[in-house]
MARKEBA-673933 format. One line per field, with one value per residue (C-alpha): residue number from 1; z, y, x. Coordinates in steps of 0.25 Angstrom, whole numbers, padded with zeros to 4 digits. Layout:
MARKEBA-673933
n	(NUM ...) $
pz	(Z ...) $
py	(Y ...) $
px	(X ...) $
***
This chain:
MARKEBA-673933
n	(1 2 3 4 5 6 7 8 9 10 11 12 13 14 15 16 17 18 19 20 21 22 23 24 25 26 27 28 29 30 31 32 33 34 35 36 37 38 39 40 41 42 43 44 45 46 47 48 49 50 51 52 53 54 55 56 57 58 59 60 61 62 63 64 65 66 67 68 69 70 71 72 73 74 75 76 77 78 79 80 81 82 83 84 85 86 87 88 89 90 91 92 93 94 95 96 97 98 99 100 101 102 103 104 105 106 107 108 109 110 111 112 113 114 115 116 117 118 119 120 121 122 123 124 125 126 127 128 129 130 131 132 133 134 135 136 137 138 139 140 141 142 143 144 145 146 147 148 149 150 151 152 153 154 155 156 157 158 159 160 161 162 163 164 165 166 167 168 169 170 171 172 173 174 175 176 177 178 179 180 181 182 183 184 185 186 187 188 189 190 191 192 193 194 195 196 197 198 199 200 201 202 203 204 205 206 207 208 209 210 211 212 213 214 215 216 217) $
pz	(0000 -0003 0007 0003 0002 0018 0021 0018 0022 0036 0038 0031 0041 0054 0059 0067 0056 0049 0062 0062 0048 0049 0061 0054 0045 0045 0052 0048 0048 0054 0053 0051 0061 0053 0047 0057 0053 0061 0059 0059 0070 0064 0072 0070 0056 0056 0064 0054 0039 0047 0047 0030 0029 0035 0030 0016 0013 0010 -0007 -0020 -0018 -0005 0000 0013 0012 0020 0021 0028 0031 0025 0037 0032 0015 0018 0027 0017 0007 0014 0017 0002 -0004 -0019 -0018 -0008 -0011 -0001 0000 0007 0005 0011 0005 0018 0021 0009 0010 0022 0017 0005 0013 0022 0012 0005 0020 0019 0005 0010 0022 0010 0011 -0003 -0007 -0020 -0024 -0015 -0023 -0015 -0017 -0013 -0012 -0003 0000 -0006 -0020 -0020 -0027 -0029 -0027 -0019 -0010 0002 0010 0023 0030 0043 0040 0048 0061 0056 0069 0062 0050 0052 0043 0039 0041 0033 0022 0021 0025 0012 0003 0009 0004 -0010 -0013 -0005 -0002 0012 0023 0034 0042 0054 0061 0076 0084 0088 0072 0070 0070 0059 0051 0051 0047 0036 0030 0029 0022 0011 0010 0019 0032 0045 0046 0056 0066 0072 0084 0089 0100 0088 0094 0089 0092 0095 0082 0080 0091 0097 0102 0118 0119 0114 0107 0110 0107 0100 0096 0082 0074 0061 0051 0040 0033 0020 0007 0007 -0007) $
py	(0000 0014 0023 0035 0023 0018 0032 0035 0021 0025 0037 0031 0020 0029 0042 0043 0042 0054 0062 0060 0065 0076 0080 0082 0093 0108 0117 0132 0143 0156 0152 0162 0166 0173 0160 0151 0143 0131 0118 0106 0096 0084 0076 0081 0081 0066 0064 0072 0065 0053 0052 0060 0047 0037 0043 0042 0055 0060 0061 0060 0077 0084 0099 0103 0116 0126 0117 0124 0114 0105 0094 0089 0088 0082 0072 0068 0066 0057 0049 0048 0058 0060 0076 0086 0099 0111 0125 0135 0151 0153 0150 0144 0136 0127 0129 0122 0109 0108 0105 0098 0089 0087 0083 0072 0068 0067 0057 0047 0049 0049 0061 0060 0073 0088 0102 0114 0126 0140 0147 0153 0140 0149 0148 0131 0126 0112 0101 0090 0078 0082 0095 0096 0107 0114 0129 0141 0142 0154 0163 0171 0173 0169 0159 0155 0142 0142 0148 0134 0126 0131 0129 0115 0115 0119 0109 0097 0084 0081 0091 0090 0104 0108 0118 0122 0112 0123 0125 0113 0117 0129 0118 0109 0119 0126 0112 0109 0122 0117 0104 0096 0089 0086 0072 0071 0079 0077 0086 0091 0099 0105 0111 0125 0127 0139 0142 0156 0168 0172 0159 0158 0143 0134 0122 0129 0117 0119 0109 0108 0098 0092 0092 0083 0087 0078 0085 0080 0073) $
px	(0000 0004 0009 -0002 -0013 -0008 -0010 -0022 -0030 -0022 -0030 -0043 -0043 -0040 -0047 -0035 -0025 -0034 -0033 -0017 -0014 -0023 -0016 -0003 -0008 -0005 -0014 -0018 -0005 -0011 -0026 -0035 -0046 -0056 -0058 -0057 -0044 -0044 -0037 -0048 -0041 -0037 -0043 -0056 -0054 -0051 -0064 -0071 -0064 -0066 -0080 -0080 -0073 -0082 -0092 -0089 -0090 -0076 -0081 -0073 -0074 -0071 -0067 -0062 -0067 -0059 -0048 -0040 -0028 -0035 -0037 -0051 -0048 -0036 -0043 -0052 -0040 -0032 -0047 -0049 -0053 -0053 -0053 -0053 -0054 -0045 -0054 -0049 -0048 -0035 -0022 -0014 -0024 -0024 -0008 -0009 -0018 -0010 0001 -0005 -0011 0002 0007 -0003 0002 0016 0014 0008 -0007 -0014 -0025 -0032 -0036 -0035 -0040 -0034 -0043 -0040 -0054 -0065 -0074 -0084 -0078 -0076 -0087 -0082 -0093 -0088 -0093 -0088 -0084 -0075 -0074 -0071 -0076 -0074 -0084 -0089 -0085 -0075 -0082 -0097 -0104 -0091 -0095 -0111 -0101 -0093 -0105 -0114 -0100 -0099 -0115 -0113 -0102 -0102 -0111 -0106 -0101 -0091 -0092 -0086 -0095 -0096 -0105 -0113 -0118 -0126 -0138 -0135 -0127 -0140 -0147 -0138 -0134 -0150 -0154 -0142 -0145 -0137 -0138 -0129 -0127 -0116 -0108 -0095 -0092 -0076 -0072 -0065 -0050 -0047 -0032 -0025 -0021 -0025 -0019 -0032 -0033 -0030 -0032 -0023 -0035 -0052 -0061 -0074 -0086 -0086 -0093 -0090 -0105 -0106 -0117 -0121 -0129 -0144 -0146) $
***
């Protein structure tokens, strides 16, 4: 067996290996607060591709939209699969995934296809099987997060979302009025870490949840 084929059935045949190589990748460099830059914990992130997996739900056609880093698309690679694009408006973000994908391809693990695309989320209008995203809260800037949430709408069959816990009833009712449904909920005492220099505390936990929400046919 190939080195990159052992690699990758590793990872497919243990949540835990997941978590580990997720661990290993870059975080954000200066991270912006006014949109909420936050790195996705790897092991909630293997929690969440874990269940994409099991689920059957990973695609022939995904995009983490907001990559950021690229945690989650680069998760859904290295699980199989076929394409996955990368969105993200800023520059040293995708920058970061890149490399960190390339990491990933160095240590023997075989992707299929990955599409890098510098652009507002706005402005990618790919249609795709599956969307991953861990969008901005909307404290900063509000509604930042219906705005990803009705992008997600437009061009996906099947949503994972992170979303405050407290928002579930507005994400019921917001995924209704566009034709979807919740199906399943993952909750995380999601840790923030002290990456930004107003923070006082080294890690704030905060309940978060995980949505998958599934197009009605």
């Amino acid at each position: 067996m190939a080195k990159s084929e052992s690699s990758n059935r590793a990872v497919a045949g243990s949540k835990k290996a997941l978590a580990v190589l997720l661990s290993k990748l870059q975080g954000f460099k200066g991270p912006k607060v006014r949109v909420e830059q936050y790195a996705t914990d790897a092991e909630i992130a293997a929690e969440v591709l874990w269940n994409v997996f099991m689920k059957r739900d990973i695609g022939k056609v995904s995009v983490d939209l907001g990559c950021g880093h690229g945690i989650l698309g680069i998760g859904l690679l290295v699980l199989g699969a076929e394409k996955v694009y990368f969105v993200d408006f800023d520059r040293k973000a995708l920058d970061i995934a890149k490399k960190n994908l390339e990491k990933v391809k160095s240590e023997g693990y075989t992707v299929r296809q990955d599409v890098f695309v510098y652009s507002d989320i706005n402005d990618f209008n790919e249609k795709v099987d599956l969307v991953v995203m861990n969008p901005p809260f909307g404290v900063k800037i509000k509604h930042m997060d219906k705005i990803f949430l009705k992008k997600a709408f437009e061009i996906g069959k099947v949503v994972y979302s992170f979303h405050k816990s407290e928002g579930k009833k507005f994400l019921d009712a917001f995924s209704r009025d566009n034709g979807f449904k919740i199906t399943d909920v993952l909750d995380f005492e999601f840790p923030l870490k002290a990456t930004m220099s107003h923070h006082t505390r080294r890690i704030k936990r905060i309940r978060v949840s995980c949505f998958r929400i599934e197009k009605v046919q």
